[in-house]
C-alpha positions, 0 to 999 in steps of 0.5 A: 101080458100088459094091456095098453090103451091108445085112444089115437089108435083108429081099430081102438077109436072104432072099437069105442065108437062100435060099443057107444053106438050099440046103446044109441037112445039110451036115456042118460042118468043124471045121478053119480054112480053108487051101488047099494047092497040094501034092498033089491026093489029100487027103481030102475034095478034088478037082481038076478043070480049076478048081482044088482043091475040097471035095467036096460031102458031100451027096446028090443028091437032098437037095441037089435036096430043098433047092432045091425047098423054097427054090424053095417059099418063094421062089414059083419053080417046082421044079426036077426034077433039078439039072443038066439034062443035063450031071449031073456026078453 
C-alpha cells in the first residue's frame, strides 16, 4: 500500500493544522537540526529508554489547554488531563 500526500486535501490540511495547534506557544529553535550520540547531559535534552530527545518546553496544562481547543474544533470530546494514569509529568 502507498501512501499519498495531498496538502489540497481539506481532512489533510485539518489534520496538519490539528498537530501545529497542539504545540501553539511553543518557543521556536533557531539552530539546524543535528543529533548527537555523545554525552546525554546537553541542554535542553533528555534520555530515557528510547533515545535522546528534546524537552517539551511547554507546560502541562497549556499542553492539555491546547488539546482541548483542538478537540473543540475537532467535535471531540475534552480530554481532562493528558496521560490518564501514567502522568509522565
Amino acid at each position: 500500500m502507498k501512501l499519498k500526500f495531498d496538502s489540497g486535501l481539506p481532512y489533510q490540511a485539518d489534520a496538519i493544522a490539528s498537530v501545529v495547534d497542539l504545540f501553539e506557544g511553543l518557543p521556536s529553535k533557531q539552530g539546524a537540526f543535528e543529533v548527537s550520540l555523545g554525552a546525554s547531559d546537553f541542554m535542553g535534552t533528555t534520555q530515557n529508554e528510547l533515545g535522546i530527545g528534546h524537552q517539551l518546553a511547554l507546560s502541562p496544562g497549556a499542553l492539555l489547554a491546547n488539546l482541548n481547543t483542538v478537540q473543540e474544533r475537532n467535535v471531540v470530546s475534552k480530554s481532562d488531563e493528558l496521560f490518564g494514569e501514567k502522568d509522565p509529568y
